[in-house]
Each structure stands twice: as structure tokens, then as C-alpha cells.
VONU-560788 format. One record per residue (C-alpha): x negated, y negated, z negated; residue in one letter. Coordinates in nm, 4 decimals, decimal comma, always signed. Each point is the difference from the previous one (the first is absolute). Example, Ala and Ser with C-alpha at 12.3 -4.5 7.8 and 13.67 -1.06 7.14 Angstrom:
{pt {-1,2300 +0,4500 -0,7800} 'A'}
{pt {-0,1370 -0,3440 +0,0660} 'S'}
This chain:
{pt {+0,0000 +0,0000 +0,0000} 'X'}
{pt {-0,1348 -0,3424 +0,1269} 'X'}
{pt {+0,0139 -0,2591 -0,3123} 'X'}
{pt {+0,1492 -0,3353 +0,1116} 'X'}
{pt {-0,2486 -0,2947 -0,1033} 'X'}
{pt {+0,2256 -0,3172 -0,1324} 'X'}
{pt {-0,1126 -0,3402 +0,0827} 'X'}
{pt {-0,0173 -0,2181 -0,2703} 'X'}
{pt {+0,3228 -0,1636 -0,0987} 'X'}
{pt {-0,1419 -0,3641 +0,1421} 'X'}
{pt {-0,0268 +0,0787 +0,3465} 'X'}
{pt {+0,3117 +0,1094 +0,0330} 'X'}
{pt {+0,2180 -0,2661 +0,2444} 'X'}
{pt {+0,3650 +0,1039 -0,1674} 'X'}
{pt {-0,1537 -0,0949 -0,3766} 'X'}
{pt {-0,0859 -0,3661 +0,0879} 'X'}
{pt {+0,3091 -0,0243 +0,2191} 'X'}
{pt {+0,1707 +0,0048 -0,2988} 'X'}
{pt {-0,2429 -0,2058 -0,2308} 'X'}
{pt {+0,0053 -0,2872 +0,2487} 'X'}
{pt {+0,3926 -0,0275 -0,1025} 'X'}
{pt {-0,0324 -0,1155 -0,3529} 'X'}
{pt {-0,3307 -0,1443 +0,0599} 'X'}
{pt {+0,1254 -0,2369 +0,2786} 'X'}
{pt {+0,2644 -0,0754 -0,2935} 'X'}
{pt {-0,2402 -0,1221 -0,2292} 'X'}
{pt {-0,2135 -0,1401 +0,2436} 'X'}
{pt {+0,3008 -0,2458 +0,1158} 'X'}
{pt {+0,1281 -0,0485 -0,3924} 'X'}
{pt {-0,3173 -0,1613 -0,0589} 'X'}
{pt {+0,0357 -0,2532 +0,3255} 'X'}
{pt {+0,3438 -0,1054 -0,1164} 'X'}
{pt {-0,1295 -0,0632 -0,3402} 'X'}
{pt {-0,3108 -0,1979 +0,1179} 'X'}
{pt {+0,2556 -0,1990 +0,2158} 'X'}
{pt {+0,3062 -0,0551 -0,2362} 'X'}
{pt {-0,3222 -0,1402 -0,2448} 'X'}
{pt {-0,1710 -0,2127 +0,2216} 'X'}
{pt {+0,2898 -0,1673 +0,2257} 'X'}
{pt {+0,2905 -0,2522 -0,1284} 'X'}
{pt {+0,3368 +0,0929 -0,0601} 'X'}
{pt {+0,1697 -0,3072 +0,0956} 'X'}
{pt {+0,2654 +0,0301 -0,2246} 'X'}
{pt {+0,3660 -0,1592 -0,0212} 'X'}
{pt {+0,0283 -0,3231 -0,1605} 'X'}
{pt {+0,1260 -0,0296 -0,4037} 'X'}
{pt {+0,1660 -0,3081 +0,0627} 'X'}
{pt {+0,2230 +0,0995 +0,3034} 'X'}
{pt {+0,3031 -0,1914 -0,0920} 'X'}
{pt {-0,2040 -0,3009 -0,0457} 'X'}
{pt {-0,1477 +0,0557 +0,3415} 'X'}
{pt {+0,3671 -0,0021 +0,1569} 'X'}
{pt {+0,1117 -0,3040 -0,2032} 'X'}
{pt {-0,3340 -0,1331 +0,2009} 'X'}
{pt {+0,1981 +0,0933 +0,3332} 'X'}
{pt {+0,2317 -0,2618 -0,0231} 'X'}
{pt {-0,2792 -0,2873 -0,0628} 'X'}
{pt {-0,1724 +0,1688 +0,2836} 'X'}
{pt {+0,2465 -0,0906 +0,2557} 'X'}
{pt {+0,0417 -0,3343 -0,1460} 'X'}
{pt {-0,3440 -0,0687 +0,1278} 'X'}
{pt {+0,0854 +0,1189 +0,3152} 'X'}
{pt {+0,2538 -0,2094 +0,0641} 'X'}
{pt {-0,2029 -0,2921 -0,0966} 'X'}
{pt {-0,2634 +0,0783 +0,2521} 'X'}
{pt {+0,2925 +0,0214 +0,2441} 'X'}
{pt {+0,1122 -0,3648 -0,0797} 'X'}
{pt {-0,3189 -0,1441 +0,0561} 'X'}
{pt {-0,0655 +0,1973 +0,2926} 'X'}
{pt {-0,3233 +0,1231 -0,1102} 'X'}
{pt {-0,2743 +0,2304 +0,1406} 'X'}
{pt {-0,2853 +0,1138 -0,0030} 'X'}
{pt {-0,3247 +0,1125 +0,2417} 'X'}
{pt {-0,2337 +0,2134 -0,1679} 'X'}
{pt {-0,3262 +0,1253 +0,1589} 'X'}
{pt {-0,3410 +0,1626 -0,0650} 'X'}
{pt {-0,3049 -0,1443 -0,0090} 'X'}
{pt {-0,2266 +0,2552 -0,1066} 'X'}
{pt {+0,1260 +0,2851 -0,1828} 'X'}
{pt {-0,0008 -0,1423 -0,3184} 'X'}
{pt {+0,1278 -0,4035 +0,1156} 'X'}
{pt {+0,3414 -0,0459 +0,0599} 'X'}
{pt {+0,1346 -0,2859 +0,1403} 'X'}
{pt {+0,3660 -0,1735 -0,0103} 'X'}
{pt {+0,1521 -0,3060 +0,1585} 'X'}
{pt {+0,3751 -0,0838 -0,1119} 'X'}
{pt {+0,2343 -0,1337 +0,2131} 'X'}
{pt {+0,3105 -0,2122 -0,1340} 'X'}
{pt {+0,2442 -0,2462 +0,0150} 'X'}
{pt {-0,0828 -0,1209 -0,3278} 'X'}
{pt {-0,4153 +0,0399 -0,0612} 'X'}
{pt {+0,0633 -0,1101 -0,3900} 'X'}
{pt {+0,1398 +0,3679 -0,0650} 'X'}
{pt {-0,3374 +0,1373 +0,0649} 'X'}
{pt {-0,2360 -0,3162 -0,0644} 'X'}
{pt {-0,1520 +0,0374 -0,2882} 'X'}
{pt {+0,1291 +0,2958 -0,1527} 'X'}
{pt {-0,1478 +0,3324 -0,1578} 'X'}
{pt {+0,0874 +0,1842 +0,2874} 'X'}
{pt {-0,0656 +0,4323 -0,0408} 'X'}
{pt {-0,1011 +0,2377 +0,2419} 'X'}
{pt {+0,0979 +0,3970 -0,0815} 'X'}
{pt {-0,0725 +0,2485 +0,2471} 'X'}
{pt {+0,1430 +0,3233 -0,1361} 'X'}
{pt {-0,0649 +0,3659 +0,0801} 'X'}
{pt {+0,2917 +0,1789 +0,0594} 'X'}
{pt {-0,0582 +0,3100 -0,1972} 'X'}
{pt {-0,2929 -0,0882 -0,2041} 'X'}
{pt {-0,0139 -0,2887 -0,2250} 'X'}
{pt {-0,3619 +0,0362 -0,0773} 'X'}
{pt {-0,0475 -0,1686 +0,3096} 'X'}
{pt {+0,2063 -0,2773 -0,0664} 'X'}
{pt {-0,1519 -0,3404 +0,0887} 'X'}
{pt {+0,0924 -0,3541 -0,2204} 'X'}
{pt {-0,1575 -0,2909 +0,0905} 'X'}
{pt {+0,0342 -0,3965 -0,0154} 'X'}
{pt {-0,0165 -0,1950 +0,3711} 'X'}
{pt {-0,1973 -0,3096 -0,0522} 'X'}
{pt {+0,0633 -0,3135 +0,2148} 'X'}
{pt {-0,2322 -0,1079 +0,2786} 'X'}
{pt {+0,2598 -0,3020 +0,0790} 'X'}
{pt {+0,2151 +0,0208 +0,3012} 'X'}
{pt {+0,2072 +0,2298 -0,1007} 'X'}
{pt {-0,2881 +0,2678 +0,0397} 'X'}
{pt {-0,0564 +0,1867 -0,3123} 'X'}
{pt {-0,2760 +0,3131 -0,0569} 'X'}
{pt {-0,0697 +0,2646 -0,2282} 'X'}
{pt {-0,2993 +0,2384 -0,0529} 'X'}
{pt {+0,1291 +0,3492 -0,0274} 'X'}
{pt {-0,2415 +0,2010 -0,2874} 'X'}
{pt {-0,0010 +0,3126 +0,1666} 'X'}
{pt {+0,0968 +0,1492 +0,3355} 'X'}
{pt {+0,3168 +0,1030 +0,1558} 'X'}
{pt {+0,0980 +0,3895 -0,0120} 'X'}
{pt {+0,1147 +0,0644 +0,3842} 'X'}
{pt {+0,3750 +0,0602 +0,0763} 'X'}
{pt {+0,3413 -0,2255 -0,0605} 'X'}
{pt {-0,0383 -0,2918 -0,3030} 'X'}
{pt {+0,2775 -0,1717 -0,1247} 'X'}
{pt {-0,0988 -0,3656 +0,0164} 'X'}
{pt {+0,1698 -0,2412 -0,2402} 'X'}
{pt {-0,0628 -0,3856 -0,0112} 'X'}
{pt {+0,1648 -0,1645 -0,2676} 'X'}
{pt {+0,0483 -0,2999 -0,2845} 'X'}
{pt {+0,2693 -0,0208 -0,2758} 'X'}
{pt {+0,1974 -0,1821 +0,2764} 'X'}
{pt {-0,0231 +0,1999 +0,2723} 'X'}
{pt {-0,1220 +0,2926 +0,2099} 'X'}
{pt {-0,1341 +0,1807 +0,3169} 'X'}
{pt {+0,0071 +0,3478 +0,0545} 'X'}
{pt {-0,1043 +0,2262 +0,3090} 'X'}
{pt {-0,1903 +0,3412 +0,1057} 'X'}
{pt {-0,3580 -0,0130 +0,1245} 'X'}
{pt {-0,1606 +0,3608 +0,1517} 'X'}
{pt {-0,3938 -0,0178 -0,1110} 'X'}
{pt {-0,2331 -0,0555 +0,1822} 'X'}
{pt {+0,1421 -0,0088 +0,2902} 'X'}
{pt {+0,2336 -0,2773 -0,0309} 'X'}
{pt {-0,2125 -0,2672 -0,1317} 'X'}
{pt {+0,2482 -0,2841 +0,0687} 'X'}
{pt {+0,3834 -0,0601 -0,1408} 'X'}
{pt {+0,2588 -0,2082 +0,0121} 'X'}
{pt {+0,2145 -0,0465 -0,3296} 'X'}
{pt {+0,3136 -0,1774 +0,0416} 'X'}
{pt {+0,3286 -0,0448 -0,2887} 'X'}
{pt {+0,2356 +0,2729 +0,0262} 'X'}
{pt {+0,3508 -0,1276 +0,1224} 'X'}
């Protein structure tokens, strides 16, 4: 009788067929843990009913903007100089005041940019953006306590926009 010689249990194909199942388990556990730790959850707002009381100043805004027949060019300089030159029938709504600029990432508000346009006279007013733009769709929001601008800009591609009141 011929004796059968066994291979050893490690170079068998069928045995690490089925250790690559619960190993590719724990292999992609560990990836979802390393990315729910390191990324941002975005969460809900707390104050959501405050937020919707907000709506209704919101529009307010809008409508001033409307009345005055206000807008806005805003352009690129350089990727971090933005440039905007307001248009109206009345200039003292945006002469001299603390006007914003908010460009906001749709999903991720870690990206969210807030800063202050300073006057260069004219009606031309800049701002130095701190760090660069993420590339894809920005809401853009100009604004004061008195009124405000809103509109859509696709980065980098679209490096020029036109804001105008919403009727």
C-alpha cells in the first residue's frame, strides 16, 4: 500500500480561501474606524428652530436688495484675491458698510469660508481668501444686516459670477 504524503496545511488554496473572509473583515473594520476618527461629521444644528425663525429675516434682506436694485460682480484675481464691484440705484446701501463674504461648501462645513470685503472706493471692494478653494459647486453669499446676495459658483472653472437680488 502506497502512503499518501499530506502537504502542509498552509499551502493548501481552499484554507486561505476561507481565511481571506474574516480577514478582509477586519482588514476593512479597521479603515472605517481610521476614517469615522479622522473625518468630520458635520452634524445637524442644536438651535434649528432658531435657524428657521432666521428664515424669515433672511428674506427680508432679500427683498431689500430687490428695492434697491442691487448686484453684484465678483471675480478672481489670483486664487486667493477676490474682487467685487456693486451695482445700485442707491450706492449708500453698500458705501461704507461691513459688508461679508461666505462661500459655503455644500456638504462640508469645514470648508466654509467667512471673510470681510474691504473698500478700494468705487464701489470695488476685495478680500484675501486664507486658504484655497476645494473644487466643485460653492454657495456664494454676500451680505450686511441690511441686505443680501446669493448665487452658485462651480470651482475652478467658473472664476467669474454675477449676483443679483432674488425677485
Amino acid at each position: 500500500m502506497k502512503s499518501l504524503s499530506k502537504a502542509p496545511w498552509y499551502k493548501s488554496s481552499i484554507v486561505w480561501m476561507l481565511i481571506s473572509v474574516p480577514g478582509s473583515a477586519v482588514i476593512m473594520g479597521v479603515v472605517m474606524i481610521v476614517l469615522a476618527i479622522s473625518s468630520s461629521d458635520g452634524l445637524v444644528a442644536d438651535d434649528y428652530y432658531k435657524q428657521g425663525k432666521e428664515i424669515n429675516r433672511s428674506l427680508i434682506r432679500d427683498k431689500r436688495a430687490s428695492e434697491y436694485a442691487l448686484h453684484a460682480q465678483l471675480y478672481w484675481i489670483d486664487n486667493q484675491t477676490v474682487n467685487v464691484k456693486f451695482q445700485a440705484n442707491d450706492t449708500s446701501i453698500y458705501h461704507n458698510k461691513k459688508i461679508k463674504l461666505h462661500l459655503r461648501h455644500p456638504t462640508r462645513e469645514g470648508f466654509d469660508i467667512h471673510v470681510k470685503l474691504k473698500s478700494m472706493g468705487n464701489g470695488l471692494y476685495e478680500a484675501k481668501v486664507a486658504k484655497n478653494l476645494k473644487q466643485g459647486r460653492w454657495k456664494v453669499e454676500i451680505s450686511t444686516n441690511i441686505w443680501r446676495l446669493m448665487g452658485r459658483l462651480q470651482w475652478p472653472m467658473q472664476q467669474h459670477l454675477l449676483l443679483n437680488f432674488i425677485a
